[in-house]
Structures are given as C-alpha cells and as structure tokens.
C-alpha positions in Angstrom: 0.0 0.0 0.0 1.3 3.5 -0.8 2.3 5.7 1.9 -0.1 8.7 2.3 2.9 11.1 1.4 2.5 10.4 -2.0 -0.2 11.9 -2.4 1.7 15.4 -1.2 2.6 18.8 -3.0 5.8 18.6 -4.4 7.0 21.8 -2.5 5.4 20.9 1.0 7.2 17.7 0.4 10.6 19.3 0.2 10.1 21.7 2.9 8.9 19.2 5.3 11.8 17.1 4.1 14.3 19.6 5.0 13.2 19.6 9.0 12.7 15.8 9.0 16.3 14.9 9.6 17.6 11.7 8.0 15.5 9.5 6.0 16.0 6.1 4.3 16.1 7.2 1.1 14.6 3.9 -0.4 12.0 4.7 1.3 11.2 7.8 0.1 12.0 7.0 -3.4 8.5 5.4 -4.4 6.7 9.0 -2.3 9.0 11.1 -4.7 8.2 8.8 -8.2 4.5 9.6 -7.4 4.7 13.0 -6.5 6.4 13.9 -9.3 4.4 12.0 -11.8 1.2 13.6 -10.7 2.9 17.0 -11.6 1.0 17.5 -14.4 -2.2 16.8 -13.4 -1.6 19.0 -10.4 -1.1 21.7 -12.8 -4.1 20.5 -14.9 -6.3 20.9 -11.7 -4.9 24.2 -11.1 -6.8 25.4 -13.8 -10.2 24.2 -12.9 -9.3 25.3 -9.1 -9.7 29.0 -10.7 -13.4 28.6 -11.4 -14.4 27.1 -8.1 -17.2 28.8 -6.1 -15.7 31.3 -3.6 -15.7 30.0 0.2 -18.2 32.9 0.8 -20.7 31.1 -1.4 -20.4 27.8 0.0 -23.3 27.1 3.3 -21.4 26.8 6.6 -19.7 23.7 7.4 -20.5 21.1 10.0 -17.5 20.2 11.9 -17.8 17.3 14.1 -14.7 18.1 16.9 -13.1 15.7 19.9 -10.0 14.4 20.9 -9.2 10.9 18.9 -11.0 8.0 19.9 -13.8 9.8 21.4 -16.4 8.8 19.1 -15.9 11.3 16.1 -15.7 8.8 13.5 -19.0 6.8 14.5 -20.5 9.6 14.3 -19.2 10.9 11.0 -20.2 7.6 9.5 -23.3 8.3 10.9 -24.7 12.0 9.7 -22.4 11.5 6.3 -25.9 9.8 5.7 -27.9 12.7 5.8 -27.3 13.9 2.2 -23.9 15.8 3.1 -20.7 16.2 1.4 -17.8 14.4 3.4 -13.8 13.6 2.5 -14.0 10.7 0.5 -10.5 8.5 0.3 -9.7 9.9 -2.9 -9.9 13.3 -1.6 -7.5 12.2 1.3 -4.7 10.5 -0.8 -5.0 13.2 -3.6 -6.2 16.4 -3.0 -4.9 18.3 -5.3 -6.2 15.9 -7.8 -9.5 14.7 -6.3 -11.5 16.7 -9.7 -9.1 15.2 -12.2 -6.4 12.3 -12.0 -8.0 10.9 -8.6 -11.6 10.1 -10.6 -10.0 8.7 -13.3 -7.9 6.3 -11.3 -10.9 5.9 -8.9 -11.4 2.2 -9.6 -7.7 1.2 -9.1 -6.7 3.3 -6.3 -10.4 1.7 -4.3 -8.8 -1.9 -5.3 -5.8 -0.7 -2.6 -8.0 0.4 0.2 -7.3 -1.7 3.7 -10.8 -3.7 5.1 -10.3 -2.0 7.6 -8.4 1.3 9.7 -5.3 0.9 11.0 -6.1 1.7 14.6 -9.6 -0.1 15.0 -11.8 -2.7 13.1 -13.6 0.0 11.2 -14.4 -1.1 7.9 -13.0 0.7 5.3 -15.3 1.2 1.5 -14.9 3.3 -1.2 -17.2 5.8 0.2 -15.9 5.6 3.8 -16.2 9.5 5.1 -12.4 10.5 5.9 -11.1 12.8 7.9 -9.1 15.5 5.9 -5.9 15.6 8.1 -4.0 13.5 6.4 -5.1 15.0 2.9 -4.2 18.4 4.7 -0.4 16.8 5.1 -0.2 16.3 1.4 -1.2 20.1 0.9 0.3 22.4 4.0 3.7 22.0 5.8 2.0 21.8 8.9 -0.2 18.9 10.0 0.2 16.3 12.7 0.7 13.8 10.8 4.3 14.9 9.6 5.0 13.9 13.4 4.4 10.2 12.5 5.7 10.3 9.6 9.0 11.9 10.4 9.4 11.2 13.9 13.0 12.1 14.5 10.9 15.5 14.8 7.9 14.4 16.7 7.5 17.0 18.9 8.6 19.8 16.6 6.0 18.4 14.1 3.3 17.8 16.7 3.3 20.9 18.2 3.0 22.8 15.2 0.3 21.0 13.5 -1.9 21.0 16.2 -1.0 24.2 17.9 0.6 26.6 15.5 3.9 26.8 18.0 6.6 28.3 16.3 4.6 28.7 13.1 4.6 32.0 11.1 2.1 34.1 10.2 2.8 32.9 6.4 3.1 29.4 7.4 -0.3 30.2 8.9 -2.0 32.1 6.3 -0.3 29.2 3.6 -2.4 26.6 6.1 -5.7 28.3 5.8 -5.6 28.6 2.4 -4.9 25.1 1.8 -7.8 24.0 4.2 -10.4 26.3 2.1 -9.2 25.5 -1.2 -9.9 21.9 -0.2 -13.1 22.8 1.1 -13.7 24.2 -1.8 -13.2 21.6 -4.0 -15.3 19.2 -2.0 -18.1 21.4 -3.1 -17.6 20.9 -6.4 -16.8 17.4 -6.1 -20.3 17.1 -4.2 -21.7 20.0 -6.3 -23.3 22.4 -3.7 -24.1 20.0 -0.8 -23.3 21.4 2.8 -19.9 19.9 3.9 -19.5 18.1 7.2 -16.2 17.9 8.5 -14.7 15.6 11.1 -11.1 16.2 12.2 -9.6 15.7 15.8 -7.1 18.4 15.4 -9.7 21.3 14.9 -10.5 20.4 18.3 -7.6 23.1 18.9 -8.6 25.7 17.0 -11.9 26.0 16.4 -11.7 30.1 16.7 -9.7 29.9 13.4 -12.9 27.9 11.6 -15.4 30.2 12.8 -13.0 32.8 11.1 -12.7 30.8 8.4 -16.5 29.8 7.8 -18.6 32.4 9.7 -22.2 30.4 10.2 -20.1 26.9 10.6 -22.0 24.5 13.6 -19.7 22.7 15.9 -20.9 19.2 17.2 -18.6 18.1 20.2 -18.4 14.3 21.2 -16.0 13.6 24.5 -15.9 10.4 26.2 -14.3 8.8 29.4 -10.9 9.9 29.4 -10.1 6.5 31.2 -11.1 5.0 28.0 -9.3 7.5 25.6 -6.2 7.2 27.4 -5.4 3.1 26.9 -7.1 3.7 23.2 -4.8 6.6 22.4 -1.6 4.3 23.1 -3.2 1.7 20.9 -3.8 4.8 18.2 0.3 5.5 18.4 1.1 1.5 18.7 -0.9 1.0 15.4 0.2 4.0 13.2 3.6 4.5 13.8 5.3 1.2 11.9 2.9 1.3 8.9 3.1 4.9 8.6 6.8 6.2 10.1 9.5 6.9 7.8 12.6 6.7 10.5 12.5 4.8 14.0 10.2 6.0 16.9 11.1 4.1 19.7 12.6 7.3 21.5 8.4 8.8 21.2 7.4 9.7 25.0 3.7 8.1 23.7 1.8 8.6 27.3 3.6 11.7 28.1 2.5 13.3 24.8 -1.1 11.7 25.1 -1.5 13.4 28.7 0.1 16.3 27.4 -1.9 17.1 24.2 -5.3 16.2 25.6 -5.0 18.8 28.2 -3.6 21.9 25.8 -6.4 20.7 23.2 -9.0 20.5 25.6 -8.0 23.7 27.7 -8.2 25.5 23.8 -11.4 24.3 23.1 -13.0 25.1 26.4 -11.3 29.1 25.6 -12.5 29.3 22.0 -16.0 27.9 22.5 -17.0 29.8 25.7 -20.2 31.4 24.8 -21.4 29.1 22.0 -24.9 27.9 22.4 -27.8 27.0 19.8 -27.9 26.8 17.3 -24.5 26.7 16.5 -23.0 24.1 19.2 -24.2 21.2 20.7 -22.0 19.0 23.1 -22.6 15.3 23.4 -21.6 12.0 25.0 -20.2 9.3 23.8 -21.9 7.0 25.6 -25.1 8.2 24.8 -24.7 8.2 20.9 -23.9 4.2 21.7 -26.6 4.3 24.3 -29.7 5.7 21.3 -27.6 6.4 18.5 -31.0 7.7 16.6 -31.6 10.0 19.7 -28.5 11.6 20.1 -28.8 12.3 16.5 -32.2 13.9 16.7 -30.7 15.7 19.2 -27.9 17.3 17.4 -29.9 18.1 14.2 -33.3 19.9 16.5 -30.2 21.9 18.8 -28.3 23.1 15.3 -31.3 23.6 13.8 -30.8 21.3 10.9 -32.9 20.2 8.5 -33.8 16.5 7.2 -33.6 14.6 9.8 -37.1 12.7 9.2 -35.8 11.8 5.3 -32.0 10.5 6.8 -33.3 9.0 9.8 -33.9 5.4 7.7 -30.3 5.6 6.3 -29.3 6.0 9.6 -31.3 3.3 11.2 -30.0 1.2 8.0 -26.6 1.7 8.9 -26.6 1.9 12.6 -28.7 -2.2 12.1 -25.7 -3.1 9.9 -23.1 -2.4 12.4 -24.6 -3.8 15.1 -22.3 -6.7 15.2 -18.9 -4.4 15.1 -16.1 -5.8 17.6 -14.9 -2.6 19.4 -11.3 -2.9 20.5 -11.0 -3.5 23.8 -8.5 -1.9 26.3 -8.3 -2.3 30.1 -8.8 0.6 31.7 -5.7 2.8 32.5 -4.4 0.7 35.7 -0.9 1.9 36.5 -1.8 5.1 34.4 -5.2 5.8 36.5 -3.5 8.5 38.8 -1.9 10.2 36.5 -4.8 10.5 33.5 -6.9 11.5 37.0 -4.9 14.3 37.8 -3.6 15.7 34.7 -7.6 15.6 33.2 -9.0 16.4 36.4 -10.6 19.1 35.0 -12.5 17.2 32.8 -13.3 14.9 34.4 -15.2 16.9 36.5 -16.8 18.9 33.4 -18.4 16.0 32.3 -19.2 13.9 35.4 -16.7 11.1 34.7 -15.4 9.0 37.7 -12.0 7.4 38.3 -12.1 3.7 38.0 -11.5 2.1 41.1 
C-alpha cells in the first residue's frame, strides 16, 4: 500500500523534508516517483481550481470536533448519511487531484483500500467519510501527521500542526488557504451540498474555523478519558510502523497523550465559551452508543438542521448493519489511572466522569 505522502505537494514535500532529519532514502523514493508523476495533473487541476465557487458562497460547514478515539468517527459515518458532502479516500490520498487524476484512477486506487483502519476494526469502503488531516499533510507544511511520519521531529511536528507553535504568520496564512481550497473543492466534487467535517485536530482551534466559515455549527463528542487514554496508546502503537518513515522508539507516547489532551481541551474550552444553539451542541459518547438515533435527533433539533425525518432510515439502516462491530478493547488505565486522574481532572469533572477504582 502507498504511503499517504505520495499523495503530497511537491513543495510541501521538500520543505517538510528539510526539517525531518535523516530518511531512508529507499523509502522515500517510491513517495518522490508519485509526487512527481502527478505533476502535471496537479497543474491541470490548477486550472479548474480557478473557477471554483468562492468560500463565501459555499453554506457553513458542520465540523464534528473531539480528541481521537472519542467517538468522532462513528459519528461521522453516521450523519455522512444525511445527504452531506464528506472527504472521500480519494480526496485524502489526492487532493490536489481529487476533480481530475484521482476520478479517473478511482477504480484502481479503491482496489488498494485496507478492510479495515489501522487503529480499529472500522471497515473501510470506497465511500468511507475520511477525515481530511492526512489529505491536509499532502497540501500544507504543517499537520500532525508529519509527526508520524518523520518522527525524528515528533514534537517539533506535533506541536505545530496541532498548535501553531513556532509557526509564522505565512506558514499560517499558507495553512488556511490550503484548508479552504480543499473545502472548496469538495463542493464541487459534491456539487453544492453542505460539507460536514470531522477532524480531531480542529478540536484546537476552532476560533480559526469560525474565522474561516462564519455560520459553521460545531458538534462536540468527549468520552471517558479513562477509556481514551489506553485507546490513544493503541492509536500510536498502530500507526507508527505502517506509517513512520525513520525509528520512533525514542516517542514519549503517554507523556504526549496526557500532554496534548489537556492543551487541546483547555483551547477548546477558551475558543468555544459562549457558544450555544444553534450553533454548538455537546454530546456523550456513551449516549450516541446508548440511542444512536436520539443523540442524532438531538444534534440536528439543537443546530437547527434540517432532514432529519428523510435521513433518519439511512441512519437506522446503517446503525442495524453495524450492530455486530467488535470494538477494541482496552483495560482501563491501571498503573496510568492517577496520573490520566490528575492531569484531566478538569475534565473529568466537566463532564461527570469518575475514576475507576
């Protein structure tokens, strides 16, 4: 399977290249053949990038937000249902030629889909709703992801593409307009439907997307932080030896976990002070696996969103179909209970969860 780096920007490969430190270069020679064999066709989509609708023309995004493995992608698989556009996995290995090379290659790259996602037993189909952080790596310099990748720079890499530290304003500004020209093209690619995003990291930041996309709704799922902690090493465990380009065996894992969740979450809590209805709603994991339809009627009446009645047999379908999905399972934090207890204390007590005992 081809790493997800081939699917970058020629440029944002070099520059992330020059901060990555030392890479196997036979490893990196199958990224750089693609890359620079789709050069043309990124050119040829430049062109029809010109005549896409402004992002002021566009309706407001839905961005489904929470720290990983807190529920986000069941529930993107869920309201990508409702008649929405979403990230398909051609617009997350090729972005910058999802309109062009990626549909004409559609049928051979669905043939190198995985069953399932790395880090779970999610099944994985052509039309699987993606989250668009890895297709952001491929387009901007700064993305999480360049921290597995290249994790010789973990930190460095983390840091920046979750937080902006040590970013400049034109690394900044180069970000944003990669992230609405994407947008953008999903429009066209869906051809007018609202978009509905789901992306961990804009759990960080989701100031900058109301800036973005004035009018966007925010849907907030958390979950016991005793259960995100064991499934967040598992996340790490999973993705770093498909996905990592040099070792990672020096990566401080739980100290990073512990350390992110907190910074993310205090942001959040910052930037969303003062959001209410019809333009947030906060719910609980548990209760979307609890009554999966009501937690969903629940987000669409509190954003004031229409179609719910129409989706809500697709959902039921789909929600039927599932119902005999293995979750992983992960004993609870055990020698790292004290620690996830005081370093998330805070939310723990925002959201009523207990300390195992």
């Amino acid at each position: 399977m081809a790493h997800p780096l081939s699917g970058a920007r020629l440029s944002v490969l070099r520059r992330v290249l020059s901060e990555a430190g030392t890479v196997d270069r036979g490893r990196l020679a199958p990224i750089m053949g693609s890359v620079l064999g789709r050069t043309p066709f990124t050119a040829l989509e430049g062109q029809i990038e010109k005549g896409l609708r402004p992002k002021e023309e566009l309706e407001p995004p839905i961005f489904l937000l929470g720290h990983w493995r807190s529920g986000t992608t069941h529930l993107y698989n869920v309201m990508s249902l409702g008649g929405f556009a979403y990230v398909p996995p051609v617009a997350t290995g090729m972005p910058s030629e999802m309109l062009t090379l990626g549909k004409w290659l559609r049928p051979m790259l669905e043939k190198q889909l995985p069953d399932s996602r790395y880090i779970d037993n999610i099944p994985v189909t052509p039309t699987s709703p993606q989250e668009d952080e890895i297709a952001l790596a491929n387009l901007s310099a700064m993305s999480f992801y360049h921290g597995i990748y290249f994790p010789e720079r973990f930190d460095r890499f983390v840091n920046r593409g979750l937080f902006f530290d040590d970013a400049s304003l034109e690394d900044i500004a180069q970000w944003e307009d990669a992230f609405v020209l994407f947008m953008r093209k999903l429009d066209r690619l869906f051809r007018g439907r609202r978009i509905l995003i789901k992306n961990p990291v804009y759990t960080a930041r989701p100031a900058q997307l109301l800036k973005l996309f004035p009018g966007a709704k925010i849907v907030h799922i958390h979950r016991d932080p005793f259960d995100v902690f064991p499934s967040m090493q598992n996340f790490y465990q999973k993705l770093f030896p498909p996905l990592a380009l040099q070792p990672y065996d020096h990566v401080d894992v739980d100290g990073t976990i512990l350390r992110v969740y907190d910074r993310m979450m205090r942001q959040f809590t910052e930037e969303t002070e003062g959001l209410t209805a019809p333009d947030y709603v906060e719910v609980a994991y548990a209760d979307l696996n609890r009554d999966a339809i009501g937690t969903l009627e629940t987000i669409y009446r509190t954003l004031d969103l229409p179609g719910f009645d129409a989706a809500r047999p697709a959902f039921a379908a789909y929600l039927d179909s599932i119902k005999g999905y293995q979750k992983n399972k992960f004993r609870k934090a055990d020698q790292w209970t004290d620690k996830v207890a005081e370093a998330w204390a805070p939310w723990l007590d925002r959201w009523g969860y207990e300390k195992p005992a």
